[in-house]
N, C-alpha and C positions, 0 to 999 in steps of 0.2 A: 504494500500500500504506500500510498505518495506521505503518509503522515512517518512510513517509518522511516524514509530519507530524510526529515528533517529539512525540510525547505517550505519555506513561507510561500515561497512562488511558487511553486508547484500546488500550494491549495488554491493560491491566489486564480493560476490557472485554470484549474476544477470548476471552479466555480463561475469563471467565465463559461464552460463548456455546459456548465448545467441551464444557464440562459438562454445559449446559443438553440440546445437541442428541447427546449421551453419543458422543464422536467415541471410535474405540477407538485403543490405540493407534499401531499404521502412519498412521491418518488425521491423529494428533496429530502424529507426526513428519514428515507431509508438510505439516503447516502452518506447525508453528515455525521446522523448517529447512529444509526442503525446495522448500515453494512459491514460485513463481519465475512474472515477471512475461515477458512477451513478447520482451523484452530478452532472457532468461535470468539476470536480477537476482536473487535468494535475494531472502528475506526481513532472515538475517542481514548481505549485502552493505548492501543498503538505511539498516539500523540505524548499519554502520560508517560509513555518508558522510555518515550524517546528524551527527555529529560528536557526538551524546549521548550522554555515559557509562552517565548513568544508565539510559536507557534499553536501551542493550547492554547492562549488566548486570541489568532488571528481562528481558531475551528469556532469556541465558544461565542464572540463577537456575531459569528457568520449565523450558528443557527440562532441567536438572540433576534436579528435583524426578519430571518424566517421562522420567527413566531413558533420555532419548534419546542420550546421552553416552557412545556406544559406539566398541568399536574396529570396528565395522562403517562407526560412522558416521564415525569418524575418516578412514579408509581411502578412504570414497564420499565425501564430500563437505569434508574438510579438504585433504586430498591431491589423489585422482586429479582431481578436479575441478575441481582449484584454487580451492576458495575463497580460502585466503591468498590465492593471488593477484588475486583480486578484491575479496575485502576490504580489503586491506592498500591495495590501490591507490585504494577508496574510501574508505581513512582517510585516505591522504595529501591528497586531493582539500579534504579537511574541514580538514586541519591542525590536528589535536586532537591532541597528543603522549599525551593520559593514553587514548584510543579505541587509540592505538599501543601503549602500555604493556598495555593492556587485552588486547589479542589475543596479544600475546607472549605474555605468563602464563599465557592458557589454553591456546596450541600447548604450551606445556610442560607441563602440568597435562595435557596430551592426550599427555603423552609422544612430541612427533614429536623423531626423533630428530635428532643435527647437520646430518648430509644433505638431512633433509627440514625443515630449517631454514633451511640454507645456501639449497639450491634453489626450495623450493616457497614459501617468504616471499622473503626478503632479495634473490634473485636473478633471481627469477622475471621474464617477460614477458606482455606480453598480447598481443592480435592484432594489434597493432600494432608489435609490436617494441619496445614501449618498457616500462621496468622503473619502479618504484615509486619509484627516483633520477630519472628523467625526469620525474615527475610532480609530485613536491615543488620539484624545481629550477624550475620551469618557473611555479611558483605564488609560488618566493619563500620557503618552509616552511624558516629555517637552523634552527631550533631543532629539527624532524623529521628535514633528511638528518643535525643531529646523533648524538641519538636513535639511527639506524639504524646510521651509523660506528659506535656505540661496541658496540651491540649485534653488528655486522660481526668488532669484537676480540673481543668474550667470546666469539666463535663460534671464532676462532683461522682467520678466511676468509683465505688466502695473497697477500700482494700484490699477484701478479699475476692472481689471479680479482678482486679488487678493483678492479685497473686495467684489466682487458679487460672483464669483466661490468658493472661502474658505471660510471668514471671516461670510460672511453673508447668504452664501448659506444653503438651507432647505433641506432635506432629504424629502422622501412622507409623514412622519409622522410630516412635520413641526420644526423640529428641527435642529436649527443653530449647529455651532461648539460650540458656549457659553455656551446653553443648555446642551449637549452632555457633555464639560468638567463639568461642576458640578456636574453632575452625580459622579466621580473621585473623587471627596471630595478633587483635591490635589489643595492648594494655589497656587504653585509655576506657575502652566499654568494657574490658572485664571488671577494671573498679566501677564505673557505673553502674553496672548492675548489681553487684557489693552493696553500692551504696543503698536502692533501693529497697535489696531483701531488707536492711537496716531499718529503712522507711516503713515498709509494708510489715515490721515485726516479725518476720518468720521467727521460729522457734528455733533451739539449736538444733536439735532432732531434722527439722525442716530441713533446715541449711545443710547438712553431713548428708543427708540420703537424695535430699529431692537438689540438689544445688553441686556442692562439691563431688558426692560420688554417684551421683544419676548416672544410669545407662541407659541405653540406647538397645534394642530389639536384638541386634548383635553384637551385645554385652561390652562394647566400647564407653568409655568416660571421657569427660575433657581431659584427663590426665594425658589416654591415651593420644585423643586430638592433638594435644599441643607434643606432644612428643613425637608422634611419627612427621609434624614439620618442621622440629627442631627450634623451636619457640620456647629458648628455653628463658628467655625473661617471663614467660606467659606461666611457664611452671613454678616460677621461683614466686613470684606473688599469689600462685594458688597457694 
């Protein structure tokens, strides 16, 4: 798709040819937001991974101006369909905090409510079992699971949906966000996450089984993570 080249002109294009050949418009909302590649990829997922702002906001701009920005459309494809959750998941992939910032502002400008904030963004999973905190951790992103914590407070999300849905929650393969960020090799979000269990009180108990020596389906820990890529500052601070 033209969104995943990352070219403003190439939408810019598009859309001259949607004039040309007088698309009406259902046909214009099955292109800007709708169309979806064999994957099941949107057009608008595409745009979020590709980490350009500017071009997220030259697609958004466009369907704005064509009145696609419905609570129909909210409902089909922000919600039931989980876009957030696809998009969100391919903003973190890109680690563009201002692509993160960008989709916030319009679920609120789309009026979804706390619930379908809490749920359908912030906590959501894919078919894999793993949440948008798996994805960032797993790349290394502290300044995005930042980002998301803080967004996590103005949500007022309850500790323990925090500690069971992010902090401690497993993917189908068994693997936490702890696990996940070691993979990363990066210091700086293993104490981040440190810091949080501190935050969200886990217990010691917690911390030793569900944090430090979790495993994974095929009985692998972060020990072992950080060890077979030789991340040995990453071992020295577990």
């Amino acid at each position: 798709m033209a969104a995943g080249r990352g070219k403003v002109q190439v939408l810019e294009k598009m859309r001259d040819w949607t004039k040309e050949i007088r698309l009406n418009p259902e046909e214009l909302r099955k292109v800007v937001c709708l169309l979806k590649e064999n994957s099941g990829q949107r057009l608008l997922h595409n745009v979020a991974g590709s980490g350009k702002v500017e071009l997220l906001e030259e697609l958004w701009d466009w369907a704005k101006k064509l009145q696609l920005i419905s609570e129909k459309l909210r409902k089909k494809v922000f919600v039931k369909t989980q876009f957030w959750t696809n998009a969100l998941a391919q903003c973190t992939r890109s680690g563009n905090v201002e692509v993160l910032r960008k989709l916030w502002d319009w679920a609120k400008e789309l009026q979804l409510n706390p619930e379908e904030l809490r749920d359908d963004v912030l906590l959501s999973k894919d078919e894999s079992g793993q949440t948008t905190w798996h994805i960032a951790a797993s790349i290394g992103y502290v300044e995005l699971l930042e980002k998301m914590w803080d967004y996590a407070n103005k949500l007022q999300v309850k500790p323990e949906e925090l500690r069971n849905e992010s902090l401690l929650s497993k993917d189908k393969s068994g693997k936490t966000i702890w696990l996940k960020a070691t993979k990363s090799g990066t210091v700086k979000l293993l104490e981040k996450l440190w810091d949080w269990t501190n935050e969200l009180q886990l217990n010691p108990e917690e911390l030793r089984t569900e944090v430090l020596l979790s495993r994974d389906k095929y009985g692998n820990t972060a020990w072992h993570n950080a060890a077979s890529r030789g991340y040995f500052e990453l071992l020295g601070r577990m």
